[in-house]
N, C-alpha and C positions, 0 to 999 in steps of 0.2 A: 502461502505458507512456506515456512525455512529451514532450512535443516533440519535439526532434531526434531523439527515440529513435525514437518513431514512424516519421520520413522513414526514417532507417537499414532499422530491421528490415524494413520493407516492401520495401524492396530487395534486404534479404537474403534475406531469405522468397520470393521473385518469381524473382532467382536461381537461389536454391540448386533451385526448384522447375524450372527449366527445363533446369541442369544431371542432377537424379535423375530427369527424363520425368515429372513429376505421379508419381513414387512414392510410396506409403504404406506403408513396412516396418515392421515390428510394432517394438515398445520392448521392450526385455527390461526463496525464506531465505529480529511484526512487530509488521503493519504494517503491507501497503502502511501504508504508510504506511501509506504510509502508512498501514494501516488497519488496525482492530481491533473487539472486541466487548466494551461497557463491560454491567460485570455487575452487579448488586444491582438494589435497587426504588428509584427515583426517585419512584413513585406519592406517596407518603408528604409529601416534601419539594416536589413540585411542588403541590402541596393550598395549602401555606401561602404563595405568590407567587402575582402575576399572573403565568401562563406564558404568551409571545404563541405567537399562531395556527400552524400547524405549517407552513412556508416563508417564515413572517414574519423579516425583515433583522434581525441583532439589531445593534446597535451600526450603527457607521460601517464602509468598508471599511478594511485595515490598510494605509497604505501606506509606504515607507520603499525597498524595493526597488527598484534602479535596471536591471533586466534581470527577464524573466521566473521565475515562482516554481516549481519542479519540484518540490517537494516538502513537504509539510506533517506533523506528528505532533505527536500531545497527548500530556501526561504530568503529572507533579505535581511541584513542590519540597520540600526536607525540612519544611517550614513547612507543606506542605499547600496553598500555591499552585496551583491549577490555571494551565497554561501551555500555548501553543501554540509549535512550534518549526520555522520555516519553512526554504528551501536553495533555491538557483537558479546562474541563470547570471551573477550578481555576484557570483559564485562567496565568497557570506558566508552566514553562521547566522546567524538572528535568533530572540529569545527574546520573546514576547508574553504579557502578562496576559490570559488567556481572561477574565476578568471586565470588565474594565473595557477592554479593547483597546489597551492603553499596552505601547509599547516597555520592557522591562527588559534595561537599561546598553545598551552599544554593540554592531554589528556583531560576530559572533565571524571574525575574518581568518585564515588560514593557507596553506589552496587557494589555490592557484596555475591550475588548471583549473576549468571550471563543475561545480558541484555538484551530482549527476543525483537522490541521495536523501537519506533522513534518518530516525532511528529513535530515541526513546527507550528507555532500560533503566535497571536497577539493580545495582550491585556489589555481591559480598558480604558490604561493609559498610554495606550500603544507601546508600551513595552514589549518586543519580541523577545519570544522564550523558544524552548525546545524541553518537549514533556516524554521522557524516557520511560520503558515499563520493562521491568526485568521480573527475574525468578526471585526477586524480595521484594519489589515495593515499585513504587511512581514516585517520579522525581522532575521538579521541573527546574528548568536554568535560565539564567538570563542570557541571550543570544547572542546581545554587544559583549559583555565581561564574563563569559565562562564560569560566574558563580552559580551556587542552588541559591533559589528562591524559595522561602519557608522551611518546612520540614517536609519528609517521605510522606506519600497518602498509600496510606497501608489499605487494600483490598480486601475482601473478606476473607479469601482464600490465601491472600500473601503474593502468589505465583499471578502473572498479567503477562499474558500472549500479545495482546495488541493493543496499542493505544490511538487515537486521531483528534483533530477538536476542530471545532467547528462554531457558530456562531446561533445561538437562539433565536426564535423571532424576535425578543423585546430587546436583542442585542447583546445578553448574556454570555463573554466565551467561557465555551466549553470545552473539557477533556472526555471521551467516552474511551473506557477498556474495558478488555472482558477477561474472564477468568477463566475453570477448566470446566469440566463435566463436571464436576462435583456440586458445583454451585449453578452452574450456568446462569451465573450473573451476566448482565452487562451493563455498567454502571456509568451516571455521568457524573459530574464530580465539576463546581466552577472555577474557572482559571485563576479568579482573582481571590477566590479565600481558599482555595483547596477545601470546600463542604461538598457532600455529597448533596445533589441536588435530587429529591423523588427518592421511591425507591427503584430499585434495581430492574432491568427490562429481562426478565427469565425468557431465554431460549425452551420453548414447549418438549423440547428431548434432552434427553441427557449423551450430548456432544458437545465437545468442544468450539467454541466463535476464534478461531484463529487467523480473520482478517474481519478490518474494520475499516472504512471511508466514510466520509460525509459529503454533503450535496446539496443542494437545492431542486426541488419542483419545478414547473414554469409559473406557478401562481406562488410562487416564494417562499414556498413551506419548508424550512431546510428538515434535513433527514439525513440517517447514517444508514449503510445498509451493512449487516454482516453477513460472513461467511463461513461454515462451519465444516465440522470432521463426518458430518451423514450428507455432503455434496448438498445442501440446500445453501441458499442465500435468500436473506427477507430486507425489506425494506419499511423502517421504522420510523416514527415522526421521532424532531428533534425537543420537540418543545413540549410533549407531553409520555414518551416515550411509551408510545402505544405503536402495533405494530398496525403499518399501509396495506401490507399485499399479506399474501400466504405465499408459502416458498416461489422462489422464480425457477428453482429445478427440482424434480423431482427422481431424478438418478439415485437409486438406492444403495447404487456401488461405489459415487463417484466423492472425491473431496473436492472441495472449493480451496484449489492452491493459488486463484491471485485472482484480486477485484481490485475495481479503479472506475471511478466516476469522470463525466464527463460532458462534451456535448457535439453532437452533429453538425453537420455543416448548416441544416437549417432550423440550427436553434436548440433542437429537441436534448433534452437529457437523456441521458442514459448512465447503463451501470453496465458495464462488462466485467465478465468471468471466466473464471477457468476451469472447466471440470476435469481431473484426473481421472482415472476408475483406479479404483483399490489395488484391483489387480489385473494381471493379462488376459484378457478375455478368453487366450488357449495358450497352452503351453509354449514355453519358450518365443511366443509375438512380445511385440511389442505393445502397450498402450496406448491407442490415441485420445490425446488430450482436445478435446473443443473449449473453442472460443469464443463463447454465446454475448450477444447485446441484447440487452433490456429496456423498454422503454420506463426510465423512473418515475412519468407522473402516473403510467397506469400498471405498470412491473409487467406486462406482453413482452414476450420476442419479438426483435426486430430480425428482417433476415434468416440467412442460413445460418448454421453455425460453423466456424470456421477451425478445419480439422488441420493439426499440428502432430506430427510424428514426435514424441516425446517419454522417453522411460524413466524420466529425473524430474522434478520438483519443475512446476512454472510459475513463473512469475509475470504481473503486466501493468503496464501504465497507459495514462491517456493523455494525448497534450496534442500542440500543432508543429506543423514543419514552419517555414520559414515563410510560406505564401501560406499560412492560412487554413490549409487542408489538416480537416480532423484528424489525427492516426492511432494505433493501440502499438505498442513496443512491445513483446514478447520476450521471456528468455529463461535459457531451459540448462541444457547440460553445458554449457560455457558459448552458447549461441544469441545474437539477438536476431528478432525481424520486424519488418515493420508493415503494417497493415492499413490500409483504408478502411478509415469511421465508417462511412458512407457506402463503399458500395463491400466490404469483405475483403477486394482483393490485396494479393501478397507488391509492397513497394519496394521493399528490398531485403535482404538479408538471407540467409546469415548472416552474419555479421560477428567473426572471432578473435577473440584474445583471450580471454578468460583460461587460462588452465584444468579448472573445474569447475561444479554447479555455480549458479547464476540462483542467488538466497531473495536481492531487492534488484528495484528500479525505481526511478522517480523520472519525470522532465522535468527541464530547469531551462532558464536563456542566460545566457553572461551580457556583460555593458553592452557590447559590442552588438547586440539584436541577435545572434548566432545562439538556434534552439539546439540544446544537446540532452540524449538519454544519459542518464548515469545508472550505472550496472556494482553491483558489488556481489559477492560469492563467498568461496570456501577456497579458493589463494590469496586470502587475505586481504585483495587490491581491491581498489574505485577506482573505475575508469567512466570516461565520458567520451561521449559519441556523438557524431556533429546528424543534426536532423534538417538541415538545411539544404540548398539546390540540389 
């Protein structure tokens, strides 16, 4: 969750909590961002570069943006470009050379509201896009030329917190976003005509789904899991939009400020998360925020969960360092860290520049094999971070 979202749901959360008496009633859409799990061996091609140190700055920060940046995602051009693809509250798209850190062509303008996410995908004619969800509408664009593709996909609600896409079993790509409380929608929508596919997968409370990722099973089932403003996250099929599990937390206090799918060193999927609690346990403490893994074919904890002193927004992604090794990137009041998939422990970090809150994260690789997190905030910059030796 990201800035303003964060203020919101903490209030809805806080609310709705004093309205149901602290009840805890049983439960019967990537990306984050933005985030994702980038797969092959790097080992190989980072052998042949100098790879800097693993929290080492790579480049300059990106700046361009004239309001806070809520959301970042990597992807590639038909060329093979690696690119970064950032959204905010200048409520514009901007399209970045992961290599080299250069702006490619202008602002993409349409939003009329600020821009809360952003998702790469691909059309069934391998067309890469980037599917933006603001406080008006969904919008998607073509990824090589900076145009929109079709018209807005208006939501029921209008306002869309999150968007991800992801790919059906019969090979269908998909866009899933979700809406507020009011609706508690979360709808899929197909990449290639913009129809809504089904109807709408309703969150069983009235809270907000303000993170969304997709995934795969071990038996191939892909699936999106969300995450919402009463600290639950569920884990949903993609193909029929029915839900798999019943919540993975059941924290009555806590928000779900950052999920990110992924996979273990030996294989197994997962889905990590972040629990906030609303508020500070005792006066004037701080909040400690955990860092729970999931196992996604059967939604169980894996492990302990992993505690992060935190009083700001977190955010977290999944991908690999440079050999291979699973890791979770974390990042909170202008801090990253970096984590082991596998067994918990802390690999490095902090890791500072940021001037303030840390909104997204994504991992990405440039040509060169060199894994790097990318970070953006509320100083308006994208920065990248080397996750290599």
């Amino acid at each position: 969750m990201r800035g303003i979202r964060s203020v919101l749901a903490r209030a809805i959360a806080i609310g709705a909590l004093v309205i149901a008496g602290l009840s805890d009633p049983a439960v019967g859409s990537d990306f984050r961002l933005a985030s994702g799990e980038q797969a092959g061996t790097a080992a190989a091609a980072l052998s042949r570069v100098n790879v800097p140190s693993l929290g080492t700055p790579v480049g300059k920060p990106l700046k361009g943006h004239t309001a806070q940046v809520e959301a970042v995602a990597v992807g590639k051009r038909s060329d093979g470009t690696p690119v970064i693809v950032s959204a905010g509250y200048d409520k514009t798209v901007r399209i970045w050379d992961l290599d080299t850190g250069k702006a490619l062509g202008k602002p993409l303008k349409g939003h009329k509201g600020e821009i809360y996410d952003v998702a790469v995908g691909r059309r069934s004619d391998g067309t890469p896009v980037i599917v933006s969800g603001a406080a008006d509408d969904i919008r998607i664009w073509n990824l090589n030329t900076g145009k929109p593709i079709g018209k807005p996909l208006k939501a029921r609600n209008g306002l869309v917190w999150a968007v991800t896409t992801g790919r059906r079993g019969d090979g269908t790509p998909v866009i899933i976003s979700s809406g507020d409380a009011l609706t508690r929608d979360v709808e899929i929508w197909n990449l290639d005509t913009g129809k809504l596919i089904g109807k709408p997968s309703v969150n069983p409370f009235a809270f907000t789904v303000t993170q969304l990722v997709t995934g795969n099973r071990s038996d191939g089932t892909p699936v999106f899991v969300t995450g919402a403003t009463n600290g639950r996250a569920r884990i949903w099929n993609m193909n029929t939009g029915k839900p798999l599990s019943k919540s993975l937390s059941r924290c009555g206090t806590c928000l779900v400020e950052g999920l990110a799918v992924g996979k273990r060193g030996d294989g197994t999927p997962v889905a990590v998360t972040v629990d906030v609690p609303g508020s500070p346990a005792e006066e004037d403490s701080t909040p400690k925020s955990s860092i729970r893994i999931w196992n996604l074919d059967t939604g169980k904890p894996i492990g302990e969960s992993i505690t992060a002193q935190s009083d700001t927004t977190m955010e977290v992604a999944v991908g690999q360092r440079g050999d291979g090794s699973p890791v979770i990137v974390s990042g909170d009041g202008g801090g990253l860290s970096v984590w082991d998939l596998d067994t918990g422990a802390r690999v490095g970090g902090p890791f500072t520049g940021h001037t303030r809150a840390i909104f997204a994260l994504a991992i990405g690789k440039r040509s060169d094999g060199t894994p790097v997190a990318i970070s953006s905030g509320a100083d308006r910059t994208i920065r990248m971070w080397s996750l290599g030796a």
